[in-house]
C-alpha positions in Angstrom: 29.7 -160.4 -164.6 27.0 -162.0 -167.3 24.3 -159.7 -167.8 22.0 -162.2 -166.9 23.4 -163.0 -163.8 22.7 -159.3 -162.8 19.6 -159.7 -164.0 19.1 -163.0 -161.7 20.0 -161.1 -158.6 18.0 -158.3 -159.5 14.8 -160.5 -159.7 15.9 -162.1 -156.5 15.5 -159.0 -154.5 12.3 -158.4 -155.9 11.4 -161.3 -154.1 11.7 -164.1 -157.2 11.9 -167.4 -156.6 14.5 -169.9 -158.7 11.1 -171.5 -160.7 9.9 -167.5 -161.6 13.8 -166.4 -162.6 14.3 -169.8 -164.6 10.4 -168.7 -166.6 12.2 -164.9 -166.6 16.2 -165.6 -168.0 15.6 -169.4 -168.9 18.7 -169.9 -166.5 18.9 -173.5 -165.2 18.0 -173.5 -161.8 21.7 -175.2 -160.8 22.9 -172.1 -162.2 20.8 -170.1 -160.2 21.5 -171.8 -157.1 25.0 -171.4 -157.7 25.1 -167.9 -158.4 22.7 -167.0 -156.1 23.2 -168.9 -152.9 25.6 -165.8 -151.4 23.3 -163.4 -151.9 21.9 -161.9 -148.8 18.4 -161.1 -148.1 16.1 -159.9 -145.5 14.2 -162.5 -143.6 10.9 -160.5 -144.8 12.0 -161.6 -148.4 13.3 -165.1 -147.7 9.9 -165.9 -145.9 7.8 -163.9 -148.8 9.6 -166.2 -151.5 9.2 -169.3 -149.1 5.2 -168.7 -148.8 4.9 -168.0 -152.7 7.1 -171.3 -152.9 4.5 -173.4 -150.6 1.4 -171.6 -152.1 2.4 -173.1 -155.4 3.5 -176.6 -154.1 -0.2 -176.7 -152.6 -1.9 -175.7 -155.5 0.2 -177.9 -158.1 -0.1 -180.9 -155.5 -4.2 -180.3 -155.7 -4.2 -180.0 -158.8 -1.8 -183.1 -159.1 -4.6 -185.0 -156.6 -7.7 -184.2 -159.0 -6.2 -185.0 -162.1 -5.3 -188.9 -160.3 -8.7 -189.0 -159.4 -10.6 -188.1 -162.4 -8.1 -190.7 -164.0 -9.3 -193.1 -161.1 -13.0 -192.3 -161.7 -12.4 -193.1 -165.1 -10.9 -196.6 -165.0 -13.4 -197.8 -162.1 -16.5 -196.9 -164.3 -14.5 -198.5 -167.3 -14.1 -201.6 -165.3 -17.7 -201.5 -164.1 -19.3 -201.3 -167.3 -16.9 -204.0 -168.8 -18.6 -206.1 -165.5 -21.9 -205.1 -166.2 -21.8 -206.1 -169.9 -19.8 -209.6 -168.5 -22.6 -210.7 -166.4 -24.5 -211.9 -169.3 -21.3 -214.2 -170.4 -21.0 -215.8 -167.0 -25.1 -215.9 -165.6 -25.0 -219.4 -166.4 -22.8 -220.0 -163.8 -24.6 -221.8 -161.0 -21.1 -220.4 -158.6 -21.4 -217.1 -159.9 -24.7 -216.2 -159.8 -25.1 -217.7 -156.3 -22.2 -215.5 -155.3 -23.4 -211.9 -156.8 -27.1 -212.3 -155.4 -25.6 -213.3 -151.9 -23.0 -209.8 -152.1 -25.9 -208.0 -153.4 -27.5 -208.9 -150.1 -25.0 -208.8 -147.6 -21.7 -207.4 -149.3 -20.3 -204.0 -148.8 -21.4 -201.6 -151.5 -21.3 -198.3 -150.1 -17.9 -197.2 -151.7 -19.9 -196.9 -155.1 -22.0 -194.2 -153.6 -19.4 -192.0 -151.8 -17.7 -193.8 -149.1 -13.6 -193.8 -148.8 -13.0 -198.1 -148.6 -13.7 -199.7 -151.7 -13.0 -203.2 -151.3 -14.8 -206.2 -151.2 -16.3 -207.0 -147.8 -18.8 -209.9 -147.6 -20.1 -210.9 -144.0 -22.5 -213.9 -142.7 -22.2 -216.2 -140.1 -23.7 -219.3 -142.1 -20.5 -222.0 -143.0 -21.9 -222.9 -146.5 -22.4 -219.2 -147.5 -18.7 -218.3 -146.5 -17.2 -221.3 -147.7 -19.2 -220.6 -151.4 -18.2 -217.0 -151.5 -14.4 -217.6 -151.0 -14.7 -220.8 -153.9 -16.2 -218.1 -155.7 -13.2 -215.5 -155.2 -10.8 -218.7 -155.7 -12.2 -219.7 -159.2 -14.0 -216.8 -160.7 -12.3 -213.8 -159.6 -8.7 -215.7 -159.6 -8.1 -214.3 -156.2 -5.1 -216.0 -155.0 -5.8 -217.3 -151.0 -2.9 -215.4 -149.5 -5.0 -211.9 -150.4 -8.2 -213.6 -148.7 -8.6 -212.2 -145.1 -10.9 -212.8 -142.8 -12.2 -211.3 -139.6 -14.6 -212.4 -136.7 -17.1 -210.2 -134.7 -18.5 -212.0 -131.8 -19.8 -211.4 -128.6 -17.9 -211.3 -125.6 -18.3 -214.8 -124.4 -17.1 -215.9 -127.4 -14.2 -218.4 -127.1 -12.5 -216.3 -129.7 -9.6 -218.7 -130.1 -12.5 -221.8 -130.8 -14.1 -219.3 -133.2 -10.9 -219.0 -134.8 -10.1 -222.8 -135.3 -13.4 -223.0 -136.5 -13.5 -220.5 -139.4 -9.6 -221.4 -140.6 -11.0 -225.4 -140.6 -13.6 -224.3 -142.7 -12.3 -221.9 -144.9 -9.0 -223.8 -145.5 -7.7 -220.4 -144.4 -4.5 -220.3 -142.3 -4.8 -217.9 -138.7 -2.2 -215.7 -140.2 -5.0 -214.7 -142.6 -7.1 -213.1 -139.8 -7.3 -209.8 -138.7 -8.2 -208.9 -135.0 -11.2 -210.0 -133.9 -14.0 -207.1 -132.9 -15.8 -207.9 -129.7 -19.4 -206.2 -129.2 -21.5 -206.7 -126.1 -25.7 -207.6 -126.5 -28.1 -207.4 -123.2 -31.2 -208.8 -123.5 -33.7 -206.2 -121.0 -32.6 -207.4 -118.0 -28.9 -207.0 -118.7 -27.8 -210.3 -119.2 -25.6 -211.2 -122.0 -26.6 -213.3 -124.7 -24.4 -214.7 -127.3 -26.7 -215.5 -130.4 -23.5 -217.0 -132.6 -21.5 -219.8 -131.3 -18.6 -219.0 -133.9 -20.0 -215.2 -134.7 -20.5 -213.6 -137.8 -17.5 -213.6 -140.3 -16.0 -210.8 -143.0 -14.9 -211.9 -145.8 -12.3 -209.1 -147.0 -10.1 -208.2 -150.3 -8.6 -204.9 -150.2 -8.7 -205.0 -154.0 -10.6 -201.6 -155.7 -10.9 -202.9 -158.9 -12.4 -206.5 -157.4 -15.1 -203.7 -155.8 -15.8 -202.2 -159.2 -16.1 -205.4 -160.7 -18.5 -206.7 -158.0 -20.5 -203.5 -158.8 -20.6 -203.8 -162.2 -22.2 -207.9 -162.1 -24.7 -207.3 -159.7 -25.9 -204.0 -162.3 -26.1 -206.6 -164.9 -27.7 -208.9 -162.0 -30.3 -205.8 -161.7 -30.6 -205.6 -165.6 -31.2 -209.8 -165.9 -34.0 -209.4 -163.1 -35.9 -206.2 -165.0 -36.0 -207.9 -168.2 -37.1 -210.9 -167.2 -39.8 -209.3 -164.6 -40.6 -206.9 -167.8 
């Protein structure tokens, strides 16, 4: 027998797993497996090798997990500051400086400041805004129309399937392209409904993260423009 396979079997019933032998003998682990897969153990042993096995697993799959998203982090701010520096290029603009002051006041931002969804998320319930802010997607961001979704909120009395026709004639934008609608209920003080919206308010969505970075980085330079010129 190879002194190194009695050296393998040794270390196995001291409790070794196949990655600590292979660091020990530099045996391939095939080799291992093969030599070693007859050898009988306690149960105590095959769960202690097991757990060290898992431990290890967990802490390389962590470690794994914060090195993707310090390399994440990285590339988001790279592609925000790359926006930021790019408002300047495109302020002139009319489309998209009307779009980045309207997402600066009603567009989803919180992903920048520690949420998990970071995508872009614009919601009104005024035709002209919603119909801008999609041109906008179409022709500056070069967002192809399949990856524009939209999605309704409306009251209850809503005649979702009117609200429905409504948005797609105006957006251009197929049914197939909206996601459930989300129903909420208003009462006025003496608990009668009241529906405010005839076709309710609309979200514009992109499940794009770097779209999201880049919105963040243009209304920064937006921010910028505005100081200098108030300074």
């Amino acid at each position: 027998m190879r002194t190194d396979k009695n050296e393998a079997i040794k270390l196995r019933k001291l409790g070794y797993s196949y990655n600590e032998i292979n660091k020990v003998l530099n045996t391939p682990k095939s080799t291992l497996s093969y030599w070693l897969k007859e050898l009988d153990i306690p149960n105590s042993l095959k769960k202690q090798i097991l757990k060290k096995g898992n431990k290890k697993s967990s802490e390389a799959l962590i470690k794994r997990n914060k090195q993707q998203t310090k390399i994440a982090h990285d590339r988001h701010l790279d592609i925000k500051e790359k926006a930021k520096k790019e408002f300047l290029q495109l302020k002139d603009n009319h489309l998209f400086l009307s779009a980045i002051n309207l997402y600066w006041a009603e567009g989803y931002k919180k992903g920048a400041y520690g949420s998990k969804w970071k995508g872009f998320d614009f919601a009104n319930s005024d035709k002209e805004m919603i119909i801008l802010i999609i041109n906008f997607l179409e022709n500056i961001c070069k967002i192809p129309r399949e990856k524009i979704k939209l999605q309704i909120i409306a009251h209850q009395n809503v005649n979702i399937d009117k609200a429905i026709s409504f948005w797609s004639c105006a957006t251009k934008l197929p049914p197939n392209q909206f996601w459930k609608t989300y129903c909420t209920t208003t009462k006025n003080r003496k608990n009668r409904k009241i529906n405010l919206l005839t076709y309710g308010t609309v979200h514009i969505r992109v499940n794009d993260v770097n779209l999201f970075f880049k919105m963040i980085g243009w209304i920064d330079g937006l921010k910028d423009y505005y100081k200098r010129g108030m300074a």
